[in-house]
MARNU-716182 format. One line per 3 residues: number of its first residue (from 1); their letters; for each residue x, y, z of C-alpha. Coordinates in steps of 0.02 Angstrom, whole numbers. Each point is the difference from the previous one (the first is absolute). Layout:
# residues N
NUM	A	X Y Z; ... $
//
This chain:
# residues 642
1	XXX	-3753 1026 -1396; 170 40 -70; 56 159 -51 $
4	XXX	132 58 -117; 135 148 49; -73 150 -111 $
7	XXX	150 68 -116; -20 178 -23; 81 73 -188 $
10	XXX	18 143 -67; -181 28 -82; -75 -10 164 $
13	XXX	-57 -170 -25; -6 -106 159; -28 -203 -31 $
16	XXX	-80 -65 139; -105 -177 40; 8 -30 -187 $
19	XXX	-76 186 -27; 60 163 -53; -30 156 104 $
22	XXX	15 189 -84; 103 63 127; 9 182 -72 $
25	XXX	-123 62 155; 117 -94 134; 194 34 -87 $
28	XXX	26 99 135; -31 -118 144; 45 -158 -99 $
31	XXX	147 41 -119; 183 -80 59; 116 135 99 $
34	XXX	106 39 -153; -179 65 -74; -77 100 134 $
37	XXX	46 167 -84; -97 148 -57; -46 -61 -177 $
40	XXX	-192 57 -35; -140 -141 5; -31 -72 -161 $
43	XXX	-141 59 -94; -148 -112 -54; 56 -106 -162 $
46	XXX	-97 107 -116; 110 149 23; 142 -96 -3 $
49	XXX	146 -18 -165; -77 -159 -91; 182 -107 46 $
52	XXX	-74 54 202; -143 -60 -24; 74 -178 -68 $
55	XXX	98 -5 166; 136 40 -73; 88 160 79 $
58	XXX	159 -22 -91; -56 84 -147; -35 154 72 $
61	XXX	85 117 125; -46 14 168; -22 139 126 $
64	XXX	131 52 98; 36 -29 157; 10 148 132 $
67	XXX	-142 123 52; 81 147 -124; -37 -133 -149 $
70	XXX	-161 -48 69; -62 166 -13; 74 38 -156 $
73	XXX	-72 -144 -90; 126 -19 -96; 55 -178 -66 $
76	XXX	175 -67 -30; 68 -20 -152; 28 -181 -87 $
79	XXX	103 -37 -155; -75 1 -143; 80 -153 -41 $
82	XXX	105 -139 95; 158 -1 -123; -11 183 53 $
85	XXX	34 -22 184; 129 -135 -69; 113 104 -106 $
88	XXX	-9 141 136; 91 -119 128; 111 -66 -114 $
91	XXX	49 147 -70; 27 64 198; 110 -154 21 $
94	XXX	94 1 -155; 112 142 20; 165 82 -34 $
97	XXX	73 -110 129; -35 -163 -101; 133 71 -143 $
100	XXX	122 62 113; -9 -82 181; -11 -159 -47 $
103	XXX	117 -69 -145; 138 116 121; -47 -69 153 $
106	XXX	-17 -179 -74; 175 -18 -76; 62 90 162 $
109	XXX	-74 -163 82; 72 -154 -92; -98 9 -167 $
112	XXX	-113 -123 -26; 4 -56 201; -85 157 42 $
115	XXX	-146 -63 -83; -38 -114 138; -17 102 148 $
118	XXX	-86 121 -106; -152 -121 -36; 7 -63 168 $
121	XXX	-43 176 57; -128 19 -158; -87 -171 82 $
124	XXX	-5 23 162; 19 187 25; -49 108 -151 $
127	XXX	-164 -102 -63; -81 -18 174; 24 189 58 $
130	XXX	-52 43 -179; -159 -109 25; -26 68 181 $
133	XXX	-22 171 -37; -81 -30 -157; -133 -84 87 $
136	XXX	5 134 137; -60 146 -98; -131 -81 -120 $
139	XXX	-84 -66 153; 5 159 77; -13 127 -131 $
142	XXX	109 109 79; 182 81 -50; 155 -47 112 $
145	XXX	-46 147 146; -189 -24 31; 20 -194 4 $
148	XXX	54 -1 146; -135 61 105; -65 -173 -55 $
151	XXX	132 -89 55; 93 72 127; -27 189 44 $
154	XXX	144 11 130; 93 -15 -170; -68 133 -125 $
157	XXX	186 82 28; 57 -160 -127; -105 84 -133 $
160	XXX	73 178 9; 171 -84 5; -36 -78 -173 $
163	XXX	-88 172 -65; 176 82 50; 91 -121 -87 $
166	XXX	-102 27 -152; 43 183 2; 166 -42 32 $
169	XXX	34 -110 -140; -73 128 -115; 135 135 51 $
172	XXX	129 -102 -96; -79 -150 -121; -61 117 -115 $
175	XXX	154 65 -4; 71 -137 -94; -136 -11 -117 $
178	XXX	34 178 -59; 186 -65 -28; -71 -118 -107 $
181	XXX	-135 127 -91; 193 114 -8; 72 -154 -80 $
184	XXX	-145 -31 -115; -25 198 -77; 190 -16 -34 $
187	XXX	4 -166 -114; -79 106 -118; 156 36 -100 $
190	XXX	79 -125 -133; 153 -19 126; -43 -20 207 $
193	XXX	109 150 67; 80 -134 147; 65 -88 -158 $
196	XXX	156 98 -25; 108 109 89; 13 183 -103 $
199	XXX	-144 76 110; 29 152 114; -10 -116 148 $
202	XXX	119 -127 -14; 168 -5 86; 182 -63 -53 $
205	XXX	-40 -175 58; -135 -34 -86; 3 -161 -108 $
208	XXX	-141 -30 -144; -45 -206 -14; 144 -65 -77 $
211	XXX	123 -120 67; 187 47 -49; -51 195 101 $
214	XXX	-59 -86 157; 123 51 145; -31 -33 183 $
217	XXX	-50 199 43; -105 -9 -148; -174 58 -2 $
220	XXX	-135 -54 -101; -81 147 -101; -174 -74 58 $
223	XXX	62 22 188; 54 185 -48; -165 46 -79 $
226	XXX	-97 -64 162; 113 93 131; 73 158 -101 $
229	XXX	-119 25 -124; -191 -67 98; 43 38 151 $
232	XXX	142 121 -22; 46 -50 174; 179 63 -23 $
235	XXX	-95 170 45; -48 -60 188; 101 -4 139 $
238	XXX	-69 -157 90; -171 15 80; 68 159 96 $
241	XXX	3 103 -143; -130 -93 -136; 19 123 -128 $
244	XXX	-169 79 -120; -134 -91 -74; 31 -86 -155 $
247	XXX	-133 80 -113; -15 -145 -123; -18 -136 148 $
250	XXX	-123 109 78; -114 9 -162; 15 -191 -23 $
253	XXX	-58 -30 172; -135 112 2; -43 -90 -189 $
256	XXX	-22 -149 126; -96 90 106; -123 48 -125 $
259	XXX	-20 -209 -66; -32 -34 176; -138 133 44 $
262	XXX	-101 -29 -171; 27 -190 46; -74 26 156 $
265	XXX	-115 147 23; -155 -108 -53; 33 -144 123 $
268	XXX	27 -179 -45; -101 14 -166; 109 100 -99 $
271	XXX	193 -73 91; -115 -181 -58; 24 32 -147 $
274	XXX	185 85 -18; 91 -154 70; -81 -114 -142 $
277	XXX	166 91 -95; 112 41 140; 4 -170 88 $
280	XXX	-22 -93 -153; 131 69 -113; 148 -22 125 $
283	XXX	7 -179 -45; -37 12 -189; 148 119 5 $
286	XXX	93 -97 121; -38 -159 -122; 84 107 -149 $
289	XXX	131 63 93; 54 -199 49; 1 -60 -152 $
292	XXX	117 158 -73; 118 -33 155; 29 -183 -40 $
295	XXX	43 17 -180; 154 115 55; 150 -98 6 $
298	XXX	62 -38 189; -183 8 50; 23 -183 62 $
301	XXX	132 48 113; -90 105 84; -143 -90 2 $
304	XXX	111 -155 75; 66 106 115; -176 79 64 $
307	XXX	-88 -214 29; 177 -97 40; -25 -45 178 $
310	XXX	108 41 126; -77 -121 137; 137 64 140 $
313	XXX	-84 168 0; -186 -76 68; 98 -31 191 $
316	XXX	28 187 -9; -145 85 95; 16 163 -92 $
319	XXX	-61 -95 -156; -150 -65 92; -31 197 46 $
322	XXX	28 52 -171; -129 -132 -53; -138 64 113 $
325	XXX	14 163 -24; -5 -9 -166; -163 -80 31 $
328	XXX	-88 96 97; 47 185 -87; -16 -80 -170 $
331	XXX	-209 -83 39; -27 163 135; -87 -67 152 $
334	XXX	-2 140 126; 1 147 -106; -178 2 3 $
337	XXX	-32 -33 -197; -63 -174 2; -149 20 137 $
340	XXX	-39 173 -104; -5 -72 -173; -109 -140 78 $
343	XXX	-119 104 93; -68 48 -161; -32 -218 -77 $
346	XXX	-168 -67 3; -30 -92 149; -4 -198 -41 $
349	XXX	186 40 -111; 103 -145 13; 160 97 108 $
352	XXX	106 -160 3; 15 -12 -192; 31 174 -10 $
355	XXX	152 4 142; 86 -150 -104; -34 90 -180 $
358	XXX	73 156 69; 146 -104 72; 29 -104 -151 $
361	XXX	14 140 -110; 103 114 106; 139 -151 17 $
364	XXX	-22 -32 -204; 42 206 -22; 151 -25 122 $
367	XXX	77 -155 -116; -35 95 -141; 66 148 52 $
370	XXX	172 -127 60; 14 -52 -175; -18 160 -67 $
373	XXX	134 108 107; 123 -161 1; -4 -32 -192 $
376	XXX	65 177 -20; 129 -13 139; 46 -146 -101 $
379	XXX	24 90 -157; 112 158 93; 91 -129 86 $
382	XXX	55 -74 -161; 14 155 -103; 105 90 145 $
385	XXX	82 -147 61; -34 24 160; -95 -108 135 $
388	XXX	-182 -2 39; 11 26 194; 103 172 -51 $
391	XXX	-137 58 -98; -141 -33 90; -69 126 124 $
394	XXX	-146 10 97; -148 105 9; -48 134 -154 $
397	XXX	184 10 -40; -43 -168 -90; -124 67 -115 $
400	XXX	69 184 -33; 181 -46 -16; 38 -185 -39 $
403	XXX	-147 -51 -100; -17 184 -98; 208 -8 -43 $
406	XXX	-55 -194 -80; -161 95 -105; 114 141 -60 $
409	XXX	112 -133 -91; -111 -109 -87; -94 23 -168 $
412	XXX	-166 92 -1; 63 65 183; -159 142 -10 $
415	XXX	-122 -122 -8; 77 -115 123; 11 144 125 $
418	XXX	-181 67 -32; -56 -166 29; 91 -38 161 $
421	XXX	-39 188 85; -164 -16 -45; -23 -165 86 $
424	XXX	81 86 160; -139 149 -8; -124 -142 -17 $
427	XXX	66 -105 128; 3 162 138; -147 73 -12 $
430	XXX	-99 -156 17; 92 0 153; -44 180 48 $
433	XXX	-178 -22 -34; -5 -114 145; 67 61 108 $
436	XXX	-81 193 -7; -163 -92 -14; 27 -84 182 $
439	XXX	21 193 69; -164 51 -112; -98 -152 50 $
442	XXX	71 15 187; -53 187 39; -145 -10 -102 $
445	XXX	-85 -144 105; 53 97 151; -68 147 -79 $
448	XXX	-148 -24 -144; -91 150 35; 138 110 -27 $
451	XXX	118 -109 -126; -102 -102 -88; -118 115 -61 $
454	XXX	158 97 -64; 114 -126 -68; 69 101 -142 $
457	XXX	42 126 114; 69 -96 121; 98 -98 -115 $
460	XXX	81 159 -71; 43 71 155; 79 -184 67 $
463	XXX	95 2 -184; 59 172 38; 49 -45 183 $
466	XXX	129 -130 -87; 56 88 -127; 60 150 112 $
469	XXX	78 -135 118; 94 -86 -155; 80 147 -71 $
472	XXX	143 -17 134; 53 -161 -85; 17 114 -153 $
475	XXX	138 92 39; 171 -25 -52; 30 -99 166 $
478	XXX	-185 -92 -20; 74 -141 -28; 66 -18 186 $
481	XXX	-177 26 53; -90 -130 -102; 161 -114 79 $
484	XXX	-43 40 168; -206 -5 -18; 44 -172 -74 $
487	XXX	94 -65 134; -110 53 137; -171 56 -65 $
490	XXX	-69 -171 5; 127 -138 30; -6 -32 166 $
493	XXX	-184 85 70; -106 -93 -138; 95 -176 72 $
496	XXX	-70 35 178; -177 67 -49; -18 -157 -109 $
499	XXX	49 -83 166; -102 73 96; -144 -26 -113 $
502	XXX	15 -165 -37; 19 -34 193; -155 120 40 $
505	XXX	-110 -90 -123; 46 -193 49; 18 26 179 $
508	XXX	-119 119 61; -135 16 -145; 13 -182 -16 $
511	XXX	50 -119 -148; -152 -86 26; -121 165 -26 $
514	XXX	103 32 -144; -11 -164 -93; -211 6 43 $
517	XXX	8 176 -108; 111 -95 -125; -145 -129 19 $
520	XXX	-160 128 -14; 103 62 -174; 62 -135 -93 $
523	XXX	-106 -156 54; 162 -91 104; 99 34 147 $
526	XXX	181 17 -62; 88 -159 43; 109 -41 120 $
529	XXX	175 34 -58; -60 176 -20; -42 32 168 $
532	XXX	177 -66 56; 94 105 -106; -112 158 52 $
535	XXX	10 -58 199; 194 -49 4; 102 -16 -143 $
538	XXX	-39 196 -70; 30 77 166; 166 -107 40 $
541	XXX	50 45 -176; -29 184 18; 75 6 174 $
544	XXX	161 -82 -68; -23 117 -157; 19 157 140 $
547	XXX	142 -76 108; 100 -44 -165; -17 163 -86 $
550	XXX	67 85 165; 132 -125 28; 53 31 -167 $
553	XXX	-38 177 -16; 137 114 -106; -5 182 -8 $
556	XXX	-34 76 -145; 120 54 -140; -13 98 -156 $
559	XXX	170 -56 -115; 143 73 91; -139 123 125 $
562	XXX	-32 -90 174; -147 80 94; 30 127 125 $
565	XXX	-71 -74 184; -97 129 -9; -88 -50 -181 $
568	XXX	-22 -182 79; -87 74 168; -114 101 -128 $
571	XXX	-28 -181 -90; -46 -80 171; -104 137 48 $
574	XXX	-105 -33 -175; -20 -204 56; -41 76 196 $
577	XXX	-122 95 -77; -126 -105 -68; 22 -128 141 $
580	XXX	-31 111 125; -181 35 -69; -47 -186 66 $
583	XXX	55 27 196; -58 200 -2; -155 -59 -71 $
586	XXX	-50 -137 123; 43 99 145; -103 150 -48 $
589	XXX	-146 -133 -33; 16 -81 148; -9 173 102 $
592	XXX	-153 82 -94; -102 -182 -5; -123 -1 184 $
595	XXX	-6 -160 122; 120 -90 96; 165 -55 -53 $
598	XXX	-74 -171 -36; -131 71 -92; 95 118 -100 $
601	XXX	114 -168 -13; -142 -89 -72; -93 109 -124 $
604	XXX	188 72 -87; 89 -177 -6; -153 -107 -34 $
607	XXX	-164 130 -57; -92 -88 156; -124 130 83 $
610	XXX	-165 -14 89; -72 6 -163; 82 -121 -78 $
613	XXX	56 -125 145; -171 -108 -21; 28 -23 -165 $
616	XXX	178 -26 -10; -50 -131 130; -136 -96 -92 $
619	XXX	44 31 -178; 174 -18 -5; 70 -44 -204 $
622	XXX	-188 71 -59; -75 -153 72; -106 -11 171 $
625	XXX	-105 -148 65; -204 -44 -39; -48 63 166 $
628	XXX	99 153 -2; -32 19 -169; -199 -2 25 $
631	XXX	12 118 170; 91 124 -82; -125 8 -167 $
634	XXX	-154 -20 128; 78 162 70; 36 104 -157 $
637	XXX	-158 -59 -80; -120 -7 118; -143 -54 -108 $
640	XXX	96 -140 -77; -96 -170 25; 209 -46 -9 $
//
């Protein structure tokens, strides 16, 4: 007599010798490693939702995993609707960095030959670690710090490194969304006030949009407003002496604040249903904003000069550094968002069509967003008479100076600014709900008892937590802060713990195990270029990435203000200090876990334990053989005729 392998899935099905088995009495003998948790027992199908009792799980929410949310009974959360869970990680990977970082960083690069290493790195780096961690929390359920006790508990520490990273980018990104709520509130008048130069902030040399005034120590009237009049950072003294809170910056960002928390307080329902405007209106705005730039006369210079290829620039490896980093800040793998926004999908969701959605519309925003910054370059170039690569500036400068002294001059400038702010407030706080939501979703699945049950509360207080630790960057001197936090906050430590991650989960949780979960969800093992790209070329890209971005590492600058050595040991200390969570954490695990050193060894690198060592040993990728199959239900169900 033959016998087939039983598969188990995820309704606790087993098909065995051309038979099915309800497995809910034996799940916790018979279920796969990854599944030998502390979920409850299903309940008999007539207590179950009616899409349960179909077999189909991925219409309802599950229980979560851990003893605290066994014994709350309390289920996870689901979206009420896929385009929901969609939006949410588009609008996390469609950012402010799209309209500033790249059309700067891609003209810096030889134009239109920057475009090549950047979809290499979209292909082989971006999509795959996108679809990785996708697939990574939806399987699991789990945000970005609790995962890993199901993958590799000697690394929990990875997860607090991304919540401090979270709490770190918060200090400063909202930051320059208030700007742009600043800049917003004050195109409210029938002339923008950085249009001229008769206001009580602007200095001898500074030069309204006209070309027969333009000098060489000319300054824009736009760049005045942002430095003298936003920031009023002629009242600082460096980041030694910051100067007082700007009042106005501080209401703005607290305005922010206040989005975010209502956004949020409810859980995934209610931020569902805010990015159906926030990350689709960026690119309606974006569309109208494209089509205004090219209709001003030079646009086509600039657009020439933002896709002419400079193919000399691709043996440069600084452009191939540029290009994946880029990349990976731009789609977010490592900070956590991804595996949190996908803990919450319906089970059998199709991960690999969402990773290449999210991908293909994050590189779409970035080419809009080229066409839209260069066509205006264009049109200052021509009007000023001076050349593109003297006007164009990287990082907000970009969109507060350059692009708002272009607005100012053209007809209907109000509308054209309201429009363009308001796309940046869109654009940021999609961004923001992301990322807060991966320190919610984090502590809360550490903690449910506690957090859970008090979300709103424990929103407010993490809301209030940021806001106190933004208002630095409000300060005359704030912008030197939201520099520095820039620079170091995330650059370099979210590189290595995507490294580390992707390393962890190919080479010691296995690429197999995780293309059998890929399997148990969406029907197919991924295929075989995937698991390359996972197993070698991410981690060789990433490692490059690292020794690149250190090789070609510049300290940071402010205009004419160069960083005191102390400033950049403070900024060091901030990458140290999420990093260090991952060794601190393993070591203290490794003490305070009982057995041997190969024990210890075993259970925190591989989850193998007396427990589970028979059945990591017989039903290794969820399947085990007849005989072993029929001992082990013989012994659960001793009455079985099995």
């Amino acid at each position: 007599m033959e016998y087939n392998n039983p598969v188990f899935d995820r309704t606790g099905t087993a098909s065995w010798h051309g038979q099915e088995t309800d497995m809910a009495k034996v799940s916790a003998t018979l279920s796969p490693p990854s599944h030998r948790d502390d979920r409850a027992a299903a309940p008999p199908s007539s207590q179950l939702h009616p899409a349960a009792a179909d077999g189909d799980l991925g219409k309802v929410s599950l229980a979560e995993d851990g003893p605290d949310a066994a014994a709350d009974g309390e289920d996870r959360e689901t979206w009420s609707k896929k385009v929901d869970f969609l939006l949410s990680v588009i609008g996390f990977a469609v950012d402010l960095g799209n309209v500033w970082r790249f059309p700067y960083i891609c003209h810096r690069n030889g134009g239109g030959a920057f475009l090549v290493p950047y979809f290499i790195m979209v292909i082989f780096g971006g999509i795959p670690l996108c679809y990785m961690e996708l697939s990574l929390g939806q399987y699991h359920r789990l945000g970005p710090l609790k995962i890993w006790t199901k993958i590799c508990p000697l690394f929990k520490g990875m997860g607090y490194a991304m919540i401090l990273v979270g709490m770190y980018t918060s200090f400063y990104y909202n930051t320059i969304i208030a700007w742009a709520v600043f800049y917003f509130f004050s195109s409210f008048t029938s002339e923008l006030p950085w249009r001229s130069c008769n206001n009580t902030w602007n200095t001898d040399n500074c030069t309204e949009f006209a070309v027969d005034t333009w000098r060489n120590n000319s300054v824009s009237a736009a760049t005045e407003f942002l430095v003298r009049n936003v920031y009023e950072y002629q009242n600082s003294n460096g980041l030694s002496e910051l100067g007082y809170i700007r009042w106005q910056i501080a209401l703005c960002l607290a305005l922010v604040f206040v989005i975010v928390y209502f956004s949020l307080w409810k859980g995934i329902h209610m931020s569902g249903k805010v990015v159906w405007v926030t990350a689709t209106l960026p690119y309606v705005l974006l569309l109208i904003l494209m089509v205004r730039g090219v209709t001003l006369p030079g646009a086509d210079r600039g657009i020439l000069y933002f896709l002419t290829p400079k193919w000399e620039t691709l043996a440069s490896p600084s452009v191939w550094w540029d290009a994946a980093a880029q990349v990976f800040f731009s789609l977010g793998p490592g900070f956590g968002v991804l595996i949190t926004l996908s803990s919450y999908n319906r089970f059998h969701n199709n991960t690999c069509r969402d990773a290449v959605a999210t991908s293909l519309m994050n590189c779409l925003a970035s080419l809009l967003s080229g066409f839209v910054i260069f066509s205006v370059l264009g049109y200052i170039s021509v009007t000023q008479n001076r050349e593109i690569e003297n006007i164009a500036v990287g990082g907000p400068g970009l969109l507060f100076e350059v692009y708002a002294e272009a607005i100012a001059s053209m007809d209907g400038a109000t509308g054209w600014s309201l429009i363009f702010f308001f796309m940046l407030i869109n654009l940021g706080v999609d961004s923001t709900f992301g990322g807060l939501e991966t320190v919610i979703t984090s502590l809360s699945d550490e903690y449910p008892r506690v957090l859970r049950r008090h979300r709103e509360l424990f929103v407010l207080g993490l809301v209030c937590v940021c806001y106190t630790g933004a208002l630095v960057t409000t300060t005359n001197g704030g912008v030197l802060v939201v520099h520095l936090m820039d620079t170091f906050a995330a650059n370099t430590s979210i590189t290595i713990v995507v490294l580390l991650e992707v390393t962890i989960v190919c080479w010691i949780y296995g690429t197999d195990r995780l293309s059998c979960e890929m399997q148990e969800m969406m029907g197919t093992k991924p295929a075989l270029p995937w698991r390359i790209c996972w197993t070698f070329i991410c981690p060789i890209i990433l490692a490059i990435t690292i020794v690149l971005g250190l090789v070609y590492y510049e300290s940071p600058v402010y205009g004419d203000y160069v960083y005191p050595g102390w400033a950049v040991g403070v900024g060091w200390g901030i990458t140290g200090s999420s990093l260090v969570c991952i060794p601190l954490y393993a070591m203290y695990k490794f003490i305070m876990t009982p057995g041997t050193l190969q024990q210890r060894a075993r259970h925190l690198l591989f989850m193998e334990d007396s427990e589970d060592a028979p059945m990591t040993e017989i039903a290794e990728n969820g399947r085990a053989s007849p005989m072993e199959f029929k001992g082990l239900v013989a012994q659960a169900l001793p009455n079985s005729n099995v």
